[in-house]
SEFI-927322 format. One line per field, with one value per residue (C-alpha): residue number from 1; x, y, z. Coordinates in nm, 4 decimals. Layout:
! residues N
num	(NUM, ...)
c1	(X, ...)
c2	(Y, ...)
c3	(Z, ...)
This chain:
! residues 270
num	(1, 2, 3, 4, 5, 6, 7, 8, 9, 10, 11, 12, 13, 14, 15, 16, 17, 18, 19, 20, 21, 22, 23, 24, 25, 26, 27, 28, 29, 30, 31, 32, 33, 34, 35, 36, 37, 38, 39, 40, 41, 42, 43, 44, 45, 46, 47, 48, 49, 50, 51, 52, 53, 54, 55, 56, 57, 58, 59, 60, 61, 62, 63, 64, 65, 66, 67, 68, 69, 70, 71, 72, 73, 74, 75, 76, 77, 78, 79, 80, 81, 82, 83, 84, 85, 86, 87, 88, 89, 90, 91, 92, 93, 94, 95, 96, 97, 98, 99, 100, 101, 102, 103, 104, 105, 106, 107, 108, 109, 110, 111, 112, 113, 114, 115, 116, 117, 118, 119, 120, 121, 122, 123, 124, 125, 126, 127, 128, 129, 130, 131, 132, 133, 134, 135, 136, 137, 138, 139, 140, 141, 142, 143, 144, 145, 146, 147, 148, 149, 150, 151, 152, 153, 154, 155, 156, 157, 158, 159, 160, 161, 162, 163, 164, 165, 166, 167, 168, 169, 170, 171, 172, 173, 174, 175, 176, 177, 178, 179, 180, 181, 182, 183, 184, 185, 186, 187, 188, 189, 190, 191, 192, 193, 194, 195, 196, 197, 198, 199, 200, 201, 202, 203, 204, 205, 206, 207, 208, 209, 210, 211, 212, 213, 214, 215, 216, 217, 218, 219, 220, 221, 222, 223, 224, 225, 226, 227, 228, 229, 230, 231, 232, 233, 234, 235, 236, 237, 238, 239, 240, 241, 242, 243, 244, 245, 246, 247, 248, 249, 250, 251, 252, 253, 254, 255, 256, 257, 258, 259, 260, 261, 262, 263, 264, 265, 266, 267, 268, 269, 270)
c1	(0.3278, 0.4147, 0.7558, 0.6252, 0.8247, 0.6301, 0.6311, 0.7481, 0.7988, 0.8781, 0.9085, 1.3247, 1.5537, 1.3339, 1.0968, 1.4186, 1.4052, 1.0612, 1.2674, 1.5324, 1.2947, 1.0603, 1.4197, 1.4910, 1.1415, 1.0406, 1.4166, 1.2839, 1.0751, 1.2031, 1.1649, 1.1056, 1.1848, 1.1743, 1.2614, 1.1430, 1.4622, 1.3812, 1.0086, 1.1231, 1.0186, 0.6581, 0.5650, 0.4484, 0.2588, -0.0961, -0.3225, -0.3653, 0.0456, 0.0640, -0.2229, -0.0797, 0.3040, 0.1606, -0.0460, 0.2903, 0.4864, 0.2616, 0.2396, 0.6232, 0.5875, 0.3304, 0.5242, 0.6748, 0.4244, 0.4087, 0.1786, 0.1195, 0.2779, 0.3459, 0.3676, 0.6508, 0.5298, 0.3869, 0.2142, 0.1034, -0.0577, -0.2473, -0.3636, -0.4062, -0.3969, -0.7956, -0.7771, -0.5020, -0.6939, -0.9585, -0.7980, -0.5804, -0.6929, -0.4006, -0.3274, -0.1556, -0.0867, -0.0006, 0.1582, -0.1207, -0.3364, -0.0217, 0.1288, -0.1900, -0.3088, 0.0606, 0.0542, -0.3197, -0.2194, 0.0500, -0.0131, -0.0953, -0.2078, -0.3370, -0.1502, -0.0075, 0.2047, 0.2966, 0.5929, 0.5130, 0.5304, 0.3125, 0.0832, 0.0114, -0.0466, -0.2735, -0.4891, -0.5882, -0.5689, -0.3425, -0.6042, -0.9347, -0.7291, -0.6218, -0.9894, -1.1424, -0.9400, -0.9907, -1.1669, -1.0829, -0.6627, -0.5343, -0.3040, -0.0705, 0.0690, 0.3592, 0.5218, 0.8629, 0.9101, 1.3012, 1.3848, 1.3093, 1.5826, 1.8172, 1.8313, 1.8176, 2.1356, 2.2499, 2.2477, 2.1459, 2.3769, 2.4038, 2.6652, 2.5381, 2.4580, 2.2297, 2.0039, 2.0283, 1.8827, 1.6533, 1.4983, 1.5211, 1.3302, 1.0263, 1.0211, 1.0556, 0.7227, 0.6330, 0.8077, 0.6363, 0.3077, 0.3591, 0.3198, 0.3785, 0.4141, 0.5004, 0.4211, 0.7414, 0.4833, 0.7184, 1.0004, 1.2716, 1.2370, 1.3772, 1.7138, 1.6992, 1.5865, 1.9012, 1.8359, 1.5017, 1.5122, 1.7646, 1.5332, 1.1717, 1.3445, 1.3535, 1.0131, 0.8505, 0.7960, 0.8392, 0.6467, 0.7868, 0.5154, 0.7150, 0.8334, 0.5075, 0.3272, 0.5605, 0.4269, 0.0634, 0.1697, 0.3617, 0.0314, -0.1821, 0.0420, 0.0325, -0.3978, -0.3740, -0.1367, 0.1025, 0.4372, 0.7530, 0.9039, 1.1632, 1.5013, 1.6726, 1.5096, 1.6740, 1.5789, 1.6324, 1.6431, 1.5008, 1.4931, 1.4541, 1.7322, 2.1518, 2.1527, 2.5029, 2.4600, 2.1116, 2.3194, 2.5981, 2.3362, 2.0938, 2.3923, 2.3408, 1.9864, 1.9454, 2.3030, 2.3699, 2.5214, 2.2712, 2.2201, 2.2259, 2.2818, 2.0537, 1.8666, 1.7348, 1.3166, 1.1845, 0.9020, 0.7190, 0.6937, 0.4466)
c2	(-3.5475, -3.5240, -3.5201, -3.3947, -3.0517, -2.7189, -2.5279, -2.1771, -1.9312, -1.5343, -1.3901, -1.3876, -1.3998, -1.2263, -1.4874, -1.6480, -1.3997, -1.5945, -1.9299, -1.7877, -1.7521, -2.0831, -2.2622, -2.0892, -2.1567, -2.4443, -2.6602, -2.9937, -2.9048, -2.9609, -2.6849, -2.6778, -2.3030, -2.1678, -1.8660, -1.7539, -1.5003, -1.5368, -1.3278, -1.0908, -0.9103, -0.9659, -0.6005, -0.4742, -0.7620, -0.7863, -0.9586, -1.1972, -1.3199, -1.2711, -1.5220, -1.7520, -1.7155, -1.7999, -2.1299, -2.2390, -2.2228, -2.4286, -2.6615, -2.6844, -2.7090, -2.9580, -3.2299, -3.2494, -3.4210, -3.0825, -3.0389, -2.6318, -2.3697, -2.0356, -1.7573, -1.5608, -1.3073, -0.9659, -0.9021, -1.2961, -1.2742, -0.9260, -1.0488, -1.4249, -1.5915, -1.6404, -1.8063, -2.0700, -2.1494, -2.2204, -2.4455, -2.6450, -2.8655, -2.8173, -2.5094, -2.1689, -1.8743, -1.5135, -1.2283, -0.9761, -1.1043, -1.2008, -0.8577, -0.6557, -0.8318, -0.7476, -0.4244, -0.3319, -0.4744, -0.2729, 0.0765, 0.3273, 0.6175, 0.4271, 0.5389, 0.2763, 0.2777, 0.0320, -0.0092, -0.2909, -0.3454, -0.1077, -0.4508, -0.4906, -0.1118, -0.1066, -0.3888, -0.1770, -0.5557, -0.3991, -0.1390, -0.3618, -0.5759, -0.3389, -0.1365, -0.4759, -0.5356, -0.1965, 0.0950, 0.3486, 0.2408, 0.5853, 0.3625, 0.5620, 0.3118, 0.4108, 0.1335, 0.1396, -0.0654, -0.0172, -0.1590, -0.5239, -0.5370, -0.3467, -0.5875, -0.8877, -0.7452, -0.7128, -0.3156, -0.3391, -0.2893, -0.0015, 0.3039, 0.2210, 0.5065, 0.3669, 0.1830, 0.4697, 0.7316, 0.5570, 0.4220, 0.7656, 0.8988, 0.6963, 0.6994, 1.0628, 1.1673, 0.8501, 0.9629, 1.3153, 1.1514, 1.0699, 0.6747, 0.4748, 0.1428, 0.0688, -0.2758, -0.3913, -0.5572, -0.7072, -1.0154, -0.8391, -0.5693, -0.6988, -0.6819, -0.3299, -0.3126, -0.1190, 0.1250, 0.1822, 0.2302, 0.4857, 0.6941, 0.6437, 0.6911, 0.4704, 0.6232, 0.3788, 0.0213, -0.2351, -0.5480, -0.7898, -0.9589, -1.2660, -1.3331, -1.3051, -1.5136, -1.7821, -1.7831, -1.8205, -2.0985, -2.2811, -2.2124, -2.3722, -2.6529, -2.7423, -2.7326, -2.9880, -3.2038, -3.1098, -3.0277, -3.2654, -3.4648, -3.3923, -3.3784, -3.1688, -3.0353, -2.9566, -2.6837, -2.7666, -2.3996, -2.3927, -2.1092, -2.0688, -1.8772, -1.8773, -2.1236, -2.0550, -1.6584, -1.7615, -1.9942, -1.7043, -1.4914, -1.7207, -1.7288, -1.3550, -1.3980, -1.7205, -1.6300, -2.0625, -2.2472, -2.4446, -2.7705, -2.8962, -2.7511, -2.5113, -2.6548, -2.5105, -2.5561, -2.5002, -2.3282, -2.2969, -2.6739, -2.6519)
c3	(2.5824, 2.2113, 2.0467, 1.7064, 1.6365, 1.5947, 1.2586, 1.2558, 0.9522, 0.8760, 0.5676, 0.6334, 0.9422, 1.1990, 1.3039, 1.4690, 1.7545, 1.8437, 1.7759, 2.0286, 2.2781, 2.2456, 2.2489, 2.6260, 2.7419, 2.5335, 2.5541, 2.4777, 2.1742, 1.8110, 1.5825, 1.2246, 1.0763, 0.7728, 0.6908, 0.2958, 0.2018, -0.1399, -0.1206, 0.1610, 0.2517, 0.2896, 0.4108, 0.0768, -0.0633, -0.1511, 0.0540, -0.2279, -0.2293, 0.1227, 0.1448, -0.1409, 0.0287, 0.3729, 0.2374, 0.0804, 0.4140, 0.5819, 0.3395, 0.3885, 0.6903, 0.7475, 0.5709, 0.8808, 1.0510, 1.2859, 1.6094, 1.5893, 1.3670, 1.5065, 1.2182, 1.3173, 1.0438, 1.1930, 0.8288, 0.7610, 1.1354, 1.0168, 0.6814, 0.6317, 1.0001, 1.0033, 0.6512, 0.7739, 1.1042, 0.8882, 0.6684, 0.9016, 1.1727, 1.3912, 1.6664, 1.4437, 1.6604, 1.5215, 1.7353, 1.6689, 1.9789, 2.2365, 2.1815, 2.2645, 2.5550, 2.6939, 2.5790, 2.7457, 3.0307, 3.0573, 2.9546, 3.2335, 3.0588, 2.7389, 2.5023, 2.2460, 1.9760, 1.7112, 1.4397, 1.1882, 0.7485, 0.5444, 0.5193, 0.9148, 0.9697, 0.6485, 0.8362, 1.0960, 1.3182, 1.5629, 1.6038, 1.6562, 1.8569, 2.1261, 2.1043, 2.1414, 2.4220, 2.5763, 2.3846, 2.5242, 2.4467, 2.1807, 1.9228, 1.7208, 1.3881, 1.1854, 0.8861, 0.8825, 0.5584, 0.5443, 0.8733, 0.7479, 0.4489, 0.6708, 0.9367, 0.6831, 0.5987, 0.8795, 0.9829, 1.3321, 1.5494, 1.7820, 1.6130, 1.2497, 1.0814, 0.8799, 1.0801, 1.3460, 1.1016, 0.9165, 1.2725, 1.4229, 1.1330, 1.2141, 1.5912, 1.6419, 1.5532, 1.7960, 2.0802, 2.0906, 2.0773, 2.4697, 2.4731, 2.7465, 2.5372, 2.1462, 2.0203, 1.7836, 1.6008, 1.3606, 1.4710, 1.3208, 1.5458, 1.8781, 1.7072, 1.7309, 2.0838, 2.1905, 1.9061, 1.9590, 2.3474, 2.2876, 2.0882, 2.2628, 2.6397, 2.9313, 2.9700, 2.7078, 2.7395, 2.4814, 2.3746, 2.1458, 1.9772, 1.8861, 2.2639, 2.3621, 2.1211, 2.2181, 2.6018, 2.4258, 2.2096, 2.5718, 2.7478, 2.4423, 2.3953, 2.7841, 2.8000, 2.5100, 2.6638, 2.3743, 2.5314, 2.4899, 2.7432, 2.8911, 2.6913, 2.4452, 2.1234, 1.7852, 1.5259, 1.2007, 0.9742, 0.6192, 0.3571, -0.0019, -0.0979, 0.0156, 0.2938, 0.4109, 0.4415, 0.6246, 0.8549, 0.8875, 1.0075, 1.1858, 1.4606, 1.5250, 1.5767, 1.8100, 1.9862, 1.9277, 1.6696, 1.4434, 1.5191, 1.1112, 0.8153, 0.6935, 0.4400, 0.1006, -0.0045, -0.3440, -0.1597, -0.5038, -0.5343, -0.2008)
């Protein structure tokens, strides 16, 4: 048993959907998230920033005296993940590797697609992933670099024009390529669920790669002998830019009121 909390971080407000779930399966772990507004999105960066961003937020994130980080960061896990397991000597999961070994394991006619940032698609990690997983797996990658700021903003709902065009622009050409499963390979996807089931059909399964690299982290914690007690866990939110429009939203996205304050980091001082 350990009652240290677990790091988390995203680029902005997605990575809560992964908070959301470790706080239904996870209850009695405390939570450390921080979300870095200011820099998002991440999607177009460099591998160089993205590498430099991703060291600062675990930096934050360590001076919490933290027992695993989870980057909730589809285009952090793509690009810089191996450097920070490297240079940290505690347990940091990505999404890349949860999400395909759900997605193999669920395609029947193996055909996968995959909706991430310009930086995860340009990677290709996706790709190796699944093929190393299961070569003989078709995977069919499209960026959708506008669906990140939208939903930061808050365009996700179901019956906005916006959202609904912009996402139907980049899943069409998806749905004719006959998939069976499409990987929303970044965590502010699953906000658009709704949306995006209504364009690929009932037909097309869907993986969220933050939900599922939350059941890897559980199942890591729980071999090490890492997992809470028993008892009720508290996330405390961080971000680097307008805490009270990141606490306004944060309610959307975990469906709970926070626990604290949100509080604001100088994430340049880390």
């Amino acid at each position: 048993m350990d009652q240290r909390p677990i790091g988390v971080f995203d680029s902005g407000l997605g990575g809560l959907t992964a908070v959301r779930e470790m706080r239904r399966l996870m209850p009695s772990e405390n939570i450390i998230y921080f979300g870095d507004t200011s820099r998002v999105p991440y999607g177009g960066r460099s591998p160089e920033i993205l590498l430099k961003y991703a060291r600062q937020d675990v930096h934050f994130l360590r001076s919490f005296d933290i027992k695993a980080v989870l980057v909730a960061c589809g285009t952090v896990s793509t690009t810089a993940l191996p450097q920070l397991q490297a240079e940290n000597d505690l347990p940091i999961l990505g999404v890349v590797e949860p999400a395909c070994r759900k997605a193999a394991a669920m395609t029947r006619n193996r055909r996968v697609g995959l909706i991430a940032t310009a930086a995860s698609v340009r990677s290709g990690a996706y790709e190796r992933t699944l093929h190393r997983l299961d070569e003989t797996i078709h995977v069919v990658s499209r960026a959708c670099p506008l669906l990140v700021p939208l939903v930061e903003n808050g365009r996700y709902q179901p019956g906005d024009a916006v959202i609904e065009t912009v996402a139907r622009e980049y899943l069409e050409p998806l749905r004719q390529e006959g998939l069976d499963v499409l990987i929303l390979g970044c965590t502010h996807y699953p906000l658009l669920t709704d949306i995006i089931r209504e364009i690929m059909g009932p037909e097309v399964s869907l993986v969220n790669a933050g939900a599922e690299s939350v059941h890897t982290l559980h199942d890591a914690l729980a071999r090490r002998q890492l997992l809470a007690p028993e008892g009720t866990g508290q996330a405390l939110l961080c971000t680097s830019d307008r805490p009270e429009g990141f606490g306004q939203m944060a309610r959307r996205f975990l469906q709970e009121e926070p626990t604290a304050p949100v509080r604001l980091v100088d994430i340049e001082r880390y």
